[in-house]
Backbone as a chain_set.jsonl record, in Angstrom:
{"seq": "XXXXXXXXXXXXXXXXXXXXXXXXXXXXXXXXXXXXXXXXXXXXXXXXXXXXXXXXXXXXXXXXXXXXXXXXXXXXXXXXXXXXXXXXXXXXXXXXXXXXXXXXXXXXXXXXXXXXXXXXXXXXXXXXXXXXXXXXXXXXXXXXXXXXXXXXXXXXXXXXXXXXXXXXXXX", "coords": {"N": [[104.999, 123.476, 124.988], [103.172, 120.351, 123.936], [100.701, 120.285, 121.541], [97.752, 118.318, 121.734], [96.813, 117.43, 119.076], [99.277, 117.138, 118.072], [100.543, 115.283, 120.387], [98.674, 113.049, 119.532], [99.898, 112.065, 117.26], [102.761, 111.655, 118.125], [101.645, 109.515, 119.499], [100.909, 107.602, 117.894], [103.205, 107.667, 115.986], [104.953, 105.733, 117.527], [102.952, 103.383, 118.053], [103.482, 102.494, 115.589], [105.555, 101.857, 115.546], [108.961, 100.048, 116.127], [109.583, 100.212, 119.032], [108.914, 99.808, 122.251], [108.871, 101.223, 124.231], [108.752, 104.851, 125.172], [109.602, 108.136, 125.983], [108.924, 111.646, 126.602], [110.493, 115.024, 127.353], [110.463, 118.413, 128.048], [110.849, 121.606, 128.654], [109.426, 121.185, 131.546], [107.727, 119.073, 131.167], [106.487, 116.158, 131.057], [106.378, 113.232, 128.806], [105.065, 109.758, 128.561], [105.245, 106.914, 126.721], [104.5, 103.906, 126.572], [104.095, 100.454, 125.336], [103.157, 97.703, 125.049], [102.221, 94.01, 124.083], [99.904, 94.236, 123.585], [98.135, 96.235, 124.231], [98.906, 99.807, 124.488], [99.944, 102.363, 126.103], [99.727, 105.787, 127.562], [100.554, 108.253, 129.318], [100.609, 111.702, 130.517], [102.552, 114.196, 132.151], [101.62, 117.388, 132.735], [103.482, 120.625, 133.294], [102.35, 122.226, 134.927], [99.424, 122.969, 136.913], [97.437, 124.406, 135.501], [97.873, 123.919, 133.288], [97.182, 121.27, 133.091], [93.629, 121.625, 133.147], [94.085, 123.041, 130.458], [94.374, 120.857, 128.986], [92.905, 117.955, 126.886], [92.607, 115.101, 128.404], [94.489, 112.302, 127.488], [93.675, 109.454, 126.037], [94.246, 105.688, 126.545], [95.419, 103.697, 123.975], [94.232, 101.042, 121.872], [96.284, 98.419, 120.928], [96.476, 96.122, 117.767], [97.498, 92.908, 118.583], [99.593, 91.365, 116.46], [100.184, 88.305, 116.709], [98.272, 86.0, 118.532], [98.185, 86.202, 122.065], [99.079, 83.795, 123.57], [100.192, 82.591, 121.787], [102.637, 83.884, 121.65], [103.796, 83.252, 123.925], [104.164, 80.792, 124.042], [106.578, 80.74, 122.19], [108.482, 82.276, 123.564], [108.862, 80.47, 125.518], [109.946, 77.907, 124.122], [112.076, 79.251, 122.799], [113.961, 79.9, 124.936], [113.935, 77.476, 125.674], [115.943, 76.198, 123.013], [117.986, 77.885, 123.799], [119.021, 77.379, 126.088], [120.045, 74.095, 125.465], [121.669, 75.049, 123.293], [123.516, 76.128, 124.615], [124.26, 74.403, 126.314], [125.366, 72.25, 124.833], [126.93, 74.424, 123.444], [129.072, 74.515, 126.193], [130.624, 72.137, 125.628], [132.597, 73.159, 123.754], [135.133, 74.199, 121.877], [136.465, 77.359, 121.97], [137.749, 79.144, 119.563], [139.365, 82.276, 119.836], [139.501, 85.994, 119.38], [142.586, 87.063, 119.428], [143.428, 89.879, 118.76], [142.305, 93.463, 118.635], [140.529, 93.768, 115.064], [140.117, 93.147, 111.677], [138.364, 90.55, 110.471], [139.412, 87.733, 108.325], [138.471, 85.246, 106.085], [139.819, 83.493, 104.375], [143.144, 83.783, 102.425], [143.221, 85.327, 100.271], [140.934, 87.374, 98.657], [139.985, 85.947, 96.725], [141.195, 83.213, 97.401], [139.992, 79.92, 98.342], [137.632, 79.254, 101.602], [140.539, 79.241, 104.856], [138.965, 77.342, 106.276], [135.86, 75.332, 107.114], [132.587, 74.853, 108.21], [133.063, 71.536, 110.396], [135.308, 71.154, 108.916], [138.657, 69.254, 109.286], [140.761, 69.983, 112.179], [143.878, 71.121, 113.438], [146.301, 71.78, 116.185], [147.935, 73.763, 115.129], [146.784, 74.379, 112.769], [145.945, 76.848, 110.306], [143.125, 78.76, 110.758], [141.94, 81.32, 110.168], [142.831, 85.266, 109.205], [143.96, 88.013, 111.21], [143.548, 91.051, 110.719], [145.361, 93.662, 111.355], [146.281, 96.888, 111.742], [147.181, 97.122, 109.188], [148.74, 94.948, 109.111], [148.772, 90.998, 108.621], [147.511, 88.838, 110.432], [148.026, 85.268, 111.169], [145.507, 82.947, 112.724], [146.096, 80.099, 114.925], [144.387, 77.221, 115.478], [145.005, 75.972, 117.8], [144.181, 74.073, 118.821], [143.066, 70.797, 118.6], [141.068, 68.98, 116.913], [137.425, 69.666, 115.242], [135.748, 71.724, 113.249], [132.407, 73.447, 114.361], [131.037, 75.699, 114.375], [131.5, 78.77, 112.544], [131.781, 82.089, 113.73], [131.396, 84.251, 112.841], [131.23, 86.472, 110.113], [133.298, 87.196, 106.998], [135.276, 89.526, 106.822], [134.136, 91.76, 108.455], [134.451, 93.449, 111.671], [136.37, 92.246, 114.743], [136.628, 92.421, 118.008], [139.23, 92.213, 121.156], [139.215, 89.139, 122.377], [137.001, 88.349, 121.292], [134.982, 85.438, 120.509], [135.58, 83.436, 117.452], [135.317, 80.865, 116.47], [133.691, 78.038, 117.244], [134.381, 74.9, 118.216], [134.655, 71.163, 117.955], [136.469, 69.874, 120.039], [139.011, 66.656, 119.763]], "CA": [[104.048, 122.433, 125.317], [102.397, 120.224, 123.063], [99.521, 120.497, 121.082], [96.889, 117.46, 121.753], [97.066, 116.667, 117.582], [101.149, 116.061, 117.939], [100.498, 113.515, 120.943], [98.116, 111.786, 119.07], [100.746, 111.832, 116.355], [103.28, 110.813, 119.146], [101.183, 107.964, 119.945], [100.658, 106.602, 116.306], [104.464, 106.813, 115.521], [104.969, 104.8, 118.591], [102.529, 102.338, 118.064], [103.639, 101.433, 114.212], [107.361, 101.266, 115.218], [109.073, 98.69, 116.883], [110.311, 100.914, 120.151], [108.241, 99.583, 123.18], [108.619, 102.506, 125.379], [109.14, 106.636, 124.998], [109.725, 109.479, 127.004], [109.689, 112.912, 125.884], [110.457, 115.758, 128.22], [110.535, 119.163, 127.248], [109.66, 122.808, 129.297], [108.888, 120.606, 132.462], [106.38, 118.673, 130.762], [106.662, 114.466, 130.422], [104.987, 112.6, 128.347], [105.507, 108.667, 128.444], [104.512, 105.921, 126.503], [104.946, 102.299, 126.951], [104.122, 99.566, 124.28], [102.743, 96.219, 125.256], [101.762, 93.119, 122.797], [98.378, 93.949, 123.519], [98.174, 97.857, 124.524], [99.643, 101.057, 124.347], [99.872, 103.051, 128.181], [100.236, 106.623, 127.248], [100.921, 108.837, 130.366], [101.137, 113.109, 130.428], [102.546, 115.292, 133.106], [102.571, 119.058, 132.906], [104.052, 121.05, 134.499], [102.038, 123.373, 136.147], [98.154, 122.181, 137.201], [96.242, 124.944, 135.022], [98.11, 123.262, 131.666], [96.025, 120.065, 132.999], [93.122, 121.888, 132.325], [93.694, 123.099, 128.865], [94.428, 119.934, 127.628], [92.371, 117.09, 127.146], [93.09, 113.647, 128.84], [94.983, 111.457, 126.476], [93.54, 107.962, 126.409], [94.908, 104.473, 126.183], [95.07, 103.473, 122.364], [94.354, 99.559, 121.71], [97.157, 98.032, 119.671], [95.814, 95.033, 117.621], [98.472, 92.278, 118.643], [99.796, 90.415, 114.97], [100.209, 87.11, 117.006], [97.861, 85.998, 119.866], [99.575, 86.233, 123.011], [98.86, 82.324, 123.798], [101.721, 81.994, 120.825], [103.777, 84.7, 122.32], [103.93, 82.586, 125.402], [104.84, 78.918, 123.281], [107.383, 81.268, 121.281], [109.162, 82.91, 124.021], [109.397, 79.305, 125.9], [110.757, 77.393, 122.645], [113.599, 80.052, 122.253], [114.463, 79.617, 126.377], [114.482, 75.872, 125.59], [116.932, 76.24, 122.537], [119.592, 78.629, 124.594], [119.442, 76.287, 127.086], [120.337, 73.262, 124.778], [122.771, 75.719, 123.118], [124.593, 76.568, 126.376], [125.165, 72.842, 127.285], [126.084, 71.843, 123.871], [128.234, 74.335, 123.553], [130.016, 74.121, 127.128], [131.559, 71.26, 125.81], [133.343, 72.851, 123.045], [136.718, 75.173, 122.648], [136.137, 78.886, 121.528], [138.402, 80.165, 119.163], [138.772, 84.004, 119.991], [140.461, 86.869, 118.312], [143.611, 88.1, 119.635], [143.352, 91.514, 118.83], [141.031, 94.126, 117.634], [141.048, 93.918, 113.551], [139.426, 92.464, 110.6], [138.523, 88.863, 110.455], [138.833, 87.515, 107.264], [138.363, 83.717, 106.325], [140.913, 83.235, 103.543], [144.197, 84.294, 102.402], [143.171, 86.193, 99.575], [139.568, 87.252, 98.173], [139.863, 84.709, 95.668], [141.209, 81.879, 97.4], [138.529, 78.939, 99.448], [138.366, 79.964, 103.413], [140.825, 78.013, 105.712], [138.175, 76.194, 107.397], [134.492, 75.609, 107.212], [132.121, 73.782, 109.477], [133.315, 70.669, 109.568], [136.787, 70.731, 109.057], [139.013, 68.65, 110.889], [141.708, 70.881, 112.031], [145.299, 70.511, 114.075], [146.51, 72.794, 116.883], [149.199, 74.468, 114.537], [146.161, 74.441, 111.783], [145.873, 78.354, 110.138], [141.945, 78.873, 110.645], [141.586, 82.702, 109.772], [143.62, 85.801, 109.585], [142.789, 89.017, 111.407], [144.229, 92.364, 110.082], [145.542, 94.677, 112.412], [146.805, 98.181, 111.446], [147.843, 96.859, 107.976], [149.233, 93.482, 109.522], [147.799, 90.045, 108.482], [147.95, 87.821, 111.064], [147.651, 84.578, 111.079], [145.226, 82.593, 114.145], [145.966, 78.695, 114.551], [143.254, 76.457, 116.015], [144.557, 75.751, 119.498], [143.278, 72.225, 119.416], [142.875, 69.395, 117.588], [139.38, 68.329, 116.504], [136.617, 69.644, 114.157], [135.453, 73.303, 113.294], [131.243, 73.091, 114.563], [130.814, 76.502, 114.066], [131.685, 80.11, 112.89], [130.858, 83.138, 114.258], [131.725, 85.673, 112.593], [131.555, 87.196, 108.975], [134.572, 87.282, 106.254], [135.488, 91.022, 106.061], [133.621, 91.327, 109.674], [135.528, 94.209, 112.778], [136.649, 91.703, 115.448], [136.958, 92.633, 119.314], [139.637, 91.192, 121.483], [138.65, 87.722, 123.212], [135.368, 87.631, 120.738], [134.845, 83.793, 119.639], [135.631, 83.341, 116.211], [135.131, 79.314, 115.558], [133.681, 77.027, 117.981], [135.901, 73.613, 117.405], [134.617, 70.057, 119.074], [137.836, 68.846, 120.66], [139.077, 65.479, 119.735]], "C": [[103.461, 121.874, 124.016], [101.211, 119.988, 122.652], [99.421, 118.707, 121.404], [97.217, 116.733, 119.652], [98.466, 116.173, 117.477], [101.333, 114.969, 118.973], [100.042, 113.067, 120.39], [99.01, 111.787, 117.268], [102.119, 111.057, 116.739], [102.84, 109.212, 118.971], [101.064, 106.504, 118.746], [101.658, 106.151, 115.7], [104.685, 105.971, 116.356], [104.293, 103.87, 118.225], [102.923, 101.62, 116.796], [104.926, 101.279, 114.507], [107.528, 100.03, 116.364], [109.326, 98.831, 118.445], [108.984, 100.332, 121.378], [108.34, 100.691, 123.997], [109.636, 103.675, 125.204], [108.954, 106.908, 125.67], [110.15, 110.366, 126.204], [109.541, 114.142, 127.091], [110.865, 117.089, 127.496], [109.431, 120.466, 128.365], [109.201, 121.959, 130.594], [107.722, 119.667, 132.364], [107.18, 117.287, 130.443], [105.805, 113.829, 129.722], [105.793, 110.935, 127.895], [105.093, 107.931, 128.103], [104.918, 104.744, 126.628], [104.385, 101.344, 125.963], [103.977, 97.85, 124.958], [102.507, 95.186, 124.184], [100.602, 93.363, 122.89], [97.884, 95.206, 123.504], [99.048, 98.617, 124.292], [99.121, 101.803, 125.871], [100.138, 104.551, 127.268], [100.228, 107.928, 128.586], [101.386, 110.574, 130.169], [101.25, 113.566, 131.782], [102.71, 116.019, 133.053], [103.109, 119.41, 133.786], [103.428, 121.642, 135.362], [100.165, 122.674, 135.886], [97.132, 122.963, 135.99], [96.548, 124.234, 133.364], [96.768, 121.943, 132.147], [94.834, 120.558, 132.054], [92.838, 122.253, 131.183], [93.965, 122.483, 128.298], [93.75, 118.868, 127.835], [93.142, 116.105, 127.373], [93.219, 113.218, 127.348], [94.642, 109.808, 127.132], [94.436, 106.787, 125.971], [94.505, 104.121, 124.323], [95.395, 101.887, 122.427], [95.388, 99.348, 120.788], [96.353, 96.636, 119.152], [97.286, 94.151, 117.171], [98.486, 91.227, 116.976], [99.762, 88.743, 115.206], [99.545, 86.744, 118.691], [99.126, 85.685, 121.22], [99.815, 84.432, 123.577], [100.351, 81.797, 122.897], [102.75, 82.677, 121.026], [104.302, 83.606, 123.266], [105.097, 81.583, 124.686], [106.446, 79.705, 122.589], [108.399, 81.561, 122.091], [109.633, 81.429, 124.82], [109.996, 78.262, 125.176], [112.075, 77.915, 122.555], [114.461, 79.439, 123.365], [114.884, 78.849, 126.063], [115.917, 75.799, 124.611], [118.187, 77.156, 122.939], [119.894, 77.731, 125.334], [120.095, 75.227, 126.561], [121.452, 73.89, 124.454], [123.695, 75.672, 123.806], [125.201, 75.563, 126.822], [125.833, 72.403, 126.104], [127.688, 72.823, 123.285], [129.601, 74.648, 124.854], [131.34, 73.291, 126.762], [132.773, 71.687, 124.654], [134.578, 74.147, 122.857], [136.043, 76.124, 121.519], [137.747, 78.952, 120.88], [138.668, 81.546, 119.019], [139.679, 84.824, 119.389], [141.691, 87.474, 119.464], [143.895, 88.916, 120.223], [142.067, 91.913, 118.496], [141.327, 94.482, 116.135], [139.698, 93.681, 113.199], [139.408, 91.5, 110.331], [138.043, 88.768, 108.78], [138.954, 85.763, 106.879], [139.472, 83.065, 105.38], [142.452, 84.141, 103.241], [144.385, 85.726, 101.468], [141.846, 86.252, 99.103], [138.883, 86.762, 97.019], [140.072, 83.732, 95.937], [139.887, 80.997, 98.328], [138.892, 79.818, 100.727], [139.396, 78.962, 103.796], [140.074, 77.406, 106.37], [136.496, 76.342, 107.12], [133.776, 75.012, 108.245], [131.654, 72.134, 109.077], [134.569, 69.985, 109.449], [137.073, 70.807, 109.957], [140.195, 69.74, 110.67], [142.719, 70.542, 113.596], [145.427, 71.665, 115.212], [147.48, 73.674, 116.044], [148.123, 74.743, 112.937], [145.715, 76.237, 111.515], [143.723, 78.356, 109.912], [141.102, 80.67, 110.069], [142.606, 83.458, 109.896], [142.512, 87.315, 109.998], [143.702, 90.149, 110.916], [144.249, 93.69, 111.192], [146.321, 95.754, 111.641], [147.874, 97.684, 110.175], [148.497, 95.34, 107.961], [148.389, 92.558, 109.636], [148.35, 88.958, 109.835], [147.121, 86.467, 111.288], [146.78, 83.414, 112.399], [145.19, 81.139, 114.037], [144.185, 78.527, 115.81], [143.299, 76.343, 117.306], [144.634, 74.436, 119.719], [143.181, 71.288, 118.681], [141.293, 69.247, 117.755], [138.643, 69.206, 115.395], [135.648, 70.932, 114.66], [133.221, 72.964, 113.208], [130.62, 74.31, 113.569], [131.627, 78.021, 113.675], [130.988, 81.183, 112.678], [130.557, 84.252, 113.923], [131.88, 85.618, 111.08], [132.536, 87.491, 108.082], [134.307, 89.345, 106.201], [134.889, 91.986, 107.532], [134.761, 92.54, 110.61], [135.392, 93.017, 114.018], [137.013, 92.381, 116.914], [138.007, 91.493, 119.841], [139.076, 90.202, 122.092], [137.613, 87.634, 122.282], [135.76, 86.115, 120.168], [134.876, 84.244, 118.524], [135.236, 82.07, 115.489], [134.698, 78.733, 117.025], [134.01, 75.673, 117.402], [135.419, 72.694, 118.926], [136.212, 69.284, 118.995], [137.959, 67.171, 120.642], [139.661, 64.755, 121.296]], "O": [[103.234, 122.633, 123.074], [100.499, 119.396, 123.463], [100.375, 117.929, 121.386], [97.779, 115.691, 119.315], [98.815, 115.112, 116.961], [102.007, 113.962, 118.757], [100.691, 112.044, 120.174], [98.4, 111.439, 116.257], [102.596, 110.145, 116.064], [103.392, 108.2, 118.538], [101.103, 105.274, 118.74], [101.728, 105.086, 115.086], [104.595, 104.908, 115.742], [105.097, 103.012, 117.861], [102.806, 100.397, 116.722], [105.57, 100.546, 113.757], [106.751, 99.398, 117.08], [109.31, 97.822, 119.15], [107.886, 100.717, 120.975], [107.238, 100.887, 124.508], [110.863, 103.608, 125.117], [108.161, 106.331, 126.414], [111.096, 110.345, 125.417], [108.487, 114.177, 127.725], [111.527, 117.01, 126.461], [108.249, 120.47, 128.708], [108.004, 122.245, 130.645], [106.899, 119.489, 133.262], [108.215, 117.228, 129.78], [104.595, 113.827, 129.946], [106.775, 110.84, 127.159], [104.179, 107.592, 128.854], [106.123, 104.705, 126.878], [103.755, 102.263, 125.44], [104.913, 97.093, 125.217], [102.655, 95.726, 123.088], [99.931, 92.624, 122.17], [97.04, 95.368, 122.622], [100.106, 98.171, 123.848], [98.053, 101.668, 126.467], [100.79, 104.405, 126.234], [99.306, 108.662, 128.229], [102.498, 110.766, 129.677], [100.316, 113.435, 132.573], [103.903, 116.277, 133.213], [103.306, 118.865, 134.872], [103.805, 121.672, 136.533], [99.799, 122.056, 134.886], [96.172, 122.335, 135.544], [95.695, 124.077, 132.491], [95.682, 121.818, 131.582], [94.721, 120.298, 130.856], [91.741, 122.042, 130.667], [94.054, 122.738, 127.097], [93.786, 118.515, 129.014], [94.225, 115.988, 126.799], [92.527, 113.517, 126.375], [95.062, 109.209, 128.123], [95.289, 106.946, 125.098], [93.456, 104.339, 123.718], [96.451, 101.436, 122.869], [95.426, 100.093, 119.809], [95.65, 96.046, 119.972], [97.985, 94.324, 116.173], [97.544, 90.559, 116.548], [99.446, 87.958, 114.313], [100.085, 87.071, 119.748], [100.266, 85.226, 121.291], [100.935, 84.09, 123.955], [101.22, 80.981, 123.205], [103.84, 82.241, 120.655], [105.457, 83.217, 123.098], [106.327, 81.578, 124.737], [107.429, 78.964, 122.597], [109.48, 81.215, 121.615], [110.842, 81.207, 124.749], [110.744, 77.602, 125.897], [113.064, 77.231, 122.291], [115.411, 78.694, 123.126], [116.108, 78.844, 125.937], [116.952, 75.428, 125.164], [119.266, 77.064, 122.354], [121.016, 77.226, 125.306], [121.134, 75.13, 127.214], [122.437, 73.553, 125.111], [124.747, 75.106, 123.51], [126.243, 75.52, 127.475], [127.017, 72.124, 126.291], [128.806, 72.443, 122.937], [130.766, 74.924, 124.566], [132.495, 73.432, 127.162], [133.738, 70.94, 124.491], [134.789, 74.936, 123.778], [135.355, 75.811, 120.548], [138.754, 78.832, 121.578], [138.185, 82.08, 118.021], [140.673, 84.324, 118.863], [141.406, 88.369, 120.259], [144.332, 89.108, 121.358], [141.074, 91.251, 118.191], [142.186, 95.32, 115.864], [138.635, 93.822, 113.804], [140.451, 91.109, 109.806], [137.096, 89.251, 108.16], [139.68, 85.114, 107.632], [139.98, 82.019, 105.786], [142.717, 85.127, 103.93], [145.118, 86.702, 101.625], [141.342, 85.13, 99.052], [137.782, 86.977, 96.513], [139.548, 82.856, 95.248], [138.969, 81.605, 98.879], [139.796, 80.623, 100.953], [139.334, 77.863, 103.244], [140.601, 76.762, 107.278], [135.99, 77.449, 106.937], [134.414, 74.64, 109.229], [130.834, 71.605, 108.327], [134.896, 68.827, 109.706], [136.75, 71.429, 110.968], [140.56, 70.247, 109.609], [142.334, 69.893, 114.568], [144.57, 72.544, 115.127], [147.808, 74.606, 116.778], [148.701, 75.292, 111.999], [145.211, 76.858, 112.451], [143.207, 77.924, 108.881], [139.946, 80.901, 109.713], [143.54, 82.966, 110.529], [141.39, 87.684, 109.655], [144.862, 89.769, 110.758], [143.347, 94.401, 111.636], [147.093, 95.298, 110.797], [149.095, 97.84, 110.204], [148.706, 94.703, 106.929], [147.398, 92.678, 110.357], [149.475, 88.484, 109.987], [145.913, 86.437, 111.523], [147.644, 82.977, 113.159], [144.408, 80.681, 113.204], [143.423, 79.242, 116.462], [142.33, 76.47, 118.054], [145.1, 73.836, 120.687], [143.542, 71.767, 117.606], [140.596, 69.442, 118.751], [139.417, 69.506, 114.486], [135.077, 71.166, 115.726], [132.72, 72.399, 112.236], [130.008, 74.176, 112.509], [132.395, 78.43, 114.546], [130.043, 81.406, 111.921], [129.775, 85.077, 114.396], [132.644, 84.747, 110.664], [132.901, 88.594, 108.488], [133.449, 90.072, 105.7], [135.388, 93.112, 107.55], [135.929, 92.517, 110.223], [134.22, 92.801, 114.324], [138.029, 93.061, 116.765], [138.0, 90.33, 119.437], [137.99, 90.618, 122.495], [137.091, 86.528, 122.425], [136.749, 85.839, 119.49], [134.345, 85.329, 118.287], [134.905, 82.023, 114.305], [135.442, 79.018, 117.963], [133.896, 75.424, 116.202], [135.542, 72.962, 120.121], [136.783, 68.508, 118.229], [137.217, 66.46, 121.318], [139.778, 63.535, 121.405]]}, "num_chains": 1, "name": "protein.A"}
């Protein structure tokens, strides 16, 4: 069981890190905290009723929020708005995706330019990256004709299959 001085040591790492909500269990005993922008909840259950009594109630500990919550609000509705925008803008445009599972790298060699930046216009037969599979470079064309918007991914970077690699507005 723990001592009253290691929850309120509990409660203090908790409140300076970034983790919004703990659980520690241990001997039949829970102890749960939760993390708000504004509070800290901190919650004990022993196990057995006479532990209640030998330990004192653990109170709520104020956190002092870094940004009123009024700008939480504007902040968290701003982001919404730009996914949303995101999402339609890019509906309209073609995903370049990997393959395989490798190593995406943007050029041919780690001295030469990349094949493509954002920007370039590029061909369906156009070489836009290679990914490296079990010692094998391979090379990924474009797909499409039109013009490289964005990419997604990192030179030197582990690639999943299907992940986007270039979003490319279609001519």
């Amino acid at each position: 069981m723990l001592k009253v001085q290691e929850i309120r040591e509990l409660i203090k790492l908790v409140d300076q890190s970034s983790i919004d909500e703990f659980v520690y269990e241990n001997e039949g005993s829970k102890i749960k905290m939760k993390k708000n922008v504004n509070s800290t909840v901190t919650t004990f259950q022993p196990a057995a009723q006479a532990a209640v009594e030998a330990v004192p109630a653990v109170q709520t500990v104020p956190v002092q929020a870094a940004v009123p919550i009024a700008q939480v609000h504007e902040i968290k509705m701003e982001t919404a708005k730009e996914e949303t925008n995101k999402q339609v803008e890019t509906a309209n445009l073609h995903k370049i995706t990997s393959p395989m599972v490798g190593t995406f790298y943007a050029s041919p060699t780690p001295e030469a330019d990349s094949y493509v930046k954002a920007g370039t216009k590029v061909s369906k037969d156009s070489i836009v990256c290679i990914v490296e599979a079990m010692k094998l470079f391979n090379e990924i064309e474009a797909e499409v004709n039109g013009e490289i918007v964005e990419i997604l991914v990192k030179n030197g970077q582990l690639v999943e299959y299907g992940q986007p690699l270039f979003l490319v507005k279609p001519e």
